[in-house]
N, C-alpha and C positions, 0 to 999 in steps of 0.2 A: 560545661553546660552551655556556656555561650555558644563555643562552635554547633552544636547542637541545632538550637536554636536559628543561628543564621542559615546552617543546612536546611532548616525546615520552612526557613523565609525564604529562601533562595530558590527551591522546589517549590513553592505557591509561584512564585513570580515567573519562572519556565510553567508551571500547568498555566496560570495565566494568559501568557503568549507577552510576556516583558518583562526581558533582562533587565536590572540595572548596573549600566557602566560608567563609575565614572558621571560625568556629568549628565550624560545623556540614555536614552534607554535604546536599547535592542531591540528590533520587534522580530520573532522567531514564526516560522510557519508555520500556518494552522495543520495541527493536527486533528482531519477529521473520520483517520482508519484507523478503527477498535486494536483494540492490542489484540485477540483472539484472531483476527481478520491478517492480520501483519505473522502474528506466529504461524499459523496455519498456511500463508504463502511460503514460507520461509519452509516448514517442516518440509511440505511438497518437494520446493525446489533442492533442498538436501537431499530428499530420497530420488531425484533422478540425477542429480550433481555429484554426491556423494557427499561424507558425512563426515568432514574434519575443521578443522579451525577457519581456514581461509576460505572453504565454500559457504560457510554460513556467515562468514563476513562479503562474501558476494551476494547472495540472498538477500540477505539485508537491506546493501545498497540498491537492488534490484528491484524490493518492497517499495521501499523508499522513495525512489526514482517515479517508478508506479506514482504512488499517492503525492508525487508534486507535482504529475501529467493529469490524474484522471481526479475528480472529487470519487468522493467513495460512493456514495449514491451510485452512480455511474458505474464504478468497478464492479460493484454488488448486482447490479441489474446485467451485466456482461455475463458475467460470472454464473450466472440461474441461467441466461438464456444458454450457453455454451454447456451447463450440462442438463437443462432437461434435453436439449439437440442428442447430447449422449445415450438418454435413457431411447430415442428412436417410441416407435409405435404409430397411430395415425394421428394425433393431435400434435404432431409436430412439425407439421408442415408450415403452419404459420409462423413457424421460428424461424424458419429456414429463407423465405421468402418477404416476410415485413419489412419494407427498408428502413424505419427507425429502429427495428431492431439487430439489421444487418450493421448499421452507422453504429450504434452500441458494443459492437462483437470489434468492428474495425476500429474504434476507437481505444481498446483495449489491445489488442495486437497491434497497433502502433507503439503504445505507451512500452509495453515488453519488447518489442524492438527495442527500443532507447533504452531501455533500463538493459538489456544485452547485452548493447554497444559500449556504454559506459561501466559496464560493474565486470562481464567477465571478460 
């Protein structure tokens, strides 16, 4: 029961965002990409990577990398403009052409660069 119990103090203190070590504390980085948002990069880049043990350990790192480049806000707003750009038709020309939303798109295709370079 006790181990239990410290599991479940231990896990408040990681949701928290503070380990304790020892004398001093941990501070662990914010987490501010939904688990849904994280699986759903991951599932993607499995189905164009492939689908075994070490690619979804790439993925991962790739998610990951991602969300300690970009805040999520930001990845989320990338993310919409990049695919209503896919759906095409005439209202999307201002996607194509708004340079905060171009600086948006390029700041996300930087962040997947690095996450790339470092994970595959």
């Amino acid at each position: 029961m006790r181990h239990h119990i410290a599991a479940m103090l231990g896990g408040a203190l990681i949701a928290a965002g503070i380990l304790t070590v020892g004398a001093g504390a941990v501070e662990l980085p914010q987490n501010d990409y939904p688990t849904n948002a994280r699986a759903d990069y991951v599932f993607a880049c499995m189905q164009t990577n492939g689908q075994n043990r070490i690619v979804l350990e790439k993925c991962s790192c790739s998610i990951d990398t991602i969300a300690s480049l970009l805040p999520y806000d930001e990845y989320e707003a990338a993310e919409t403009i990049m695919s209503v750009r896919q759906k095409g038709g005439e209202n999307v020309a201002m996607f194509n052409s708004f340079a905060p939303y171009l600086e948006k798109v390029k700041n996300l295709k930087r962040a997947q660069v690095e996450a790339e370079l470092r994970c595959f």
